[in-house]
C-alpha positions, 0 to 999 in steps of 0.5 A, spaced: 708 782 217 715 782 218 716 789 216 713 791 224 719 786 227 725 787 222 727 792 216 726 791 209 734 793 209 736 787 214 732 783 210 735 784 204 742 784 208 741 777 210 740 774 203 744 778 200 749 776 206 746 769 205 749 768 198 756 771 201 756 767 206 754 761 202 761 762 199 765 763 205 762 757 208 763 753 201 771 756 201 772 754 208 769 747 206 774 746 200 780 749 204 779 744 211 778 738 205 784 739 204 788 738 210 788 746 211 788 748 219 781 751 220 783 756 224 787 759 217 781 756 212 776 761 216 780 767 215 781 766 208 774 764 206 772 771 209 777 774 206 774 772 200 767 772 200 769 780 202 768 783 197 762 779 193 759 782 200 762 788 199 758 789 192 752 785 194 751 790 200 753 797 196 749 796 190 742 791 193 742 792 200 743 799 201 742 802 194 749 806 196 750 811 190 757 814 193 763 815 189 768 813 194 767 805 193 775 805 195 774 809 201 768 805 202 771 798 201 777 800 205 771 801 210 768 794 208 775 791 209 776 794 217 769 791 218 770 785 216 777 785 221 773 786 226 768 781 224 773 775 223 777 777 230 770 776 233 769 769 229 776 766 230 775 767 237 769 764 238 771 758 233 777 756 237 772 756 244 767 752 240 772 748 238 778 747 243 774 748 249 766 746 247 769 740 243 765 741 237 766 740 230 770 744 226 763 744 220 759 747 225 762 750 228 764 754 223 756 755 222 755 758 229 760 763 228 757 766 221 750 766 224 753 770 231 756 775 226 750 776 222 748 783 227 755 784 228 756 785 221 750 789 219 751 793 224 758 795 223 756 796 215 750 800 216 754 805 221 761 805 218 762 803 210 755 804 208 754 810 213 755 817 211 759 816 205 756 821 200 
């Protein structure tokens, strides 16, 4: 059914993006408890759910069967630049100037970078490479 309205590829992206995701918003979770800024626990939980991301998507997602994983991962982390300038931005509005929580916030901004992220890994990291 859903295979007429949205790729098997995008599917599999959004699990796999899920688990990495999970990890973000888990790392961030911990960080903020700690007394960290959340605009600095965002950048840090991405950061570091990146390369599980990376290999989750090189592997599962889009069976990539290139040789060049460091240029591609080189790739991957130019992507996830983008992606978490796009992110930050819109946590501090969400934040700042909507005045909602930095939780959930942070779960907004992980559900808007989904297609920004697909997108940009299916184009640029996982594109052409051979």
């Amino acid at each position: 059914m859903f295979g007429k309205f949205i790729s098997k590829r995008f599917m599999l992206y959004f699990f796999m993006g899920g688990f990495a995701a999970t990890v973000d918003f888990a790392s961030y979770l911990i960080l903020v408890e700690m007394g960290i800024n959340y605009l600095l626990a965002h950048p840090i939980a991405v950061w570091a759910a990146s390369t599980l991301k990376f290999f989750l998507n090189k592997s599962i997602t889009f069976k990539n069967k290139s040789k060049k994983i460091f240029q591609q991962y080189l790739l991957s982390l130019l992507v996830v630049a983008v992606y978490l300038a796009f992110t930050e931005i819109f946590l501090l509005i969400f934040v700042k100037f909507a005045g909602l929580n930095e939780i959930f916030s942070k779960m907004l901004v992980i559900l808007l970078g989904v297609g920004l992220n697909y997108g940009l890994d299916k184009k640029i990291t996982f594109g052409k490479m051979k």
